[in-house]
C-alpha positions, 0 to 999 in steps of 0.5 A: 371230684364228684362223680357225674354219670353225664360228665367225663374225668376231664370235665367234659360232657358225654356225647349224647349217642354214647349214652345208655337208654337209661342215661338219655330218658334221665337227661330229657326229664332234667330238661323237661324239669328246667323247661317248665321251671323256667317258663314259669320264671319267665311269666312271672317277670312279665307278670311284673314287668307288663301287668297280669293281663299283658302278661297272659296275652304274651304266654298264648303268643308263647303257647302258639310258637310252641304249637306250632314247633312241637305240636300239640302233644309237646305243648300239653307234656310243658303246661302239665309238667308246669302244672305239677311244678306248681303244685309242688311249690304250693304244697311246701 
């Protein structure tokens, strides 16, 4: 069995306030990772299901519910870490 930091012997996963600081940040970056790549998913199949047009006024609707849940400061971490993701897809 391959050993994970975020997994028990038994398969199961750590509770999250028995983690380590170290342990915590590298979780919250994974999601973070997966967020924006999975917001981009999502665009993309609205981009073919509905058209560019519709699909850009469905991502400000997004961007609004997001708002309003995180703020502004949490709006920006997403659409900057889907920038990067981005760029980084575009340079390979």
């Amino acid at each position: 069995m391959t050993t994970n930091l975020y997994w028990t012997e038994d398969g199961k996963a750590k509770n999250l306030a028995l983690l380590t600081s170290t342990e915590h940040l590298e979780i919250q970056e994974t999601l973070r990772l997966t967020e924006a790549r999975d917001w981009i998913y999502r665009y993309r199949k609205k981009v073919k299901q509905l058209g560019q047009q519709e699909a850009r006024t469905w991502w400000e609707a997004v961007k609004v519910d997001i708002n309003k849940r995180r703020g502004q400061d949490g709006l920006n971490i997403l659409i900057t870490e889907m920038q990067r993701q981005r760029n980084d897809v575009n340079r390979i």
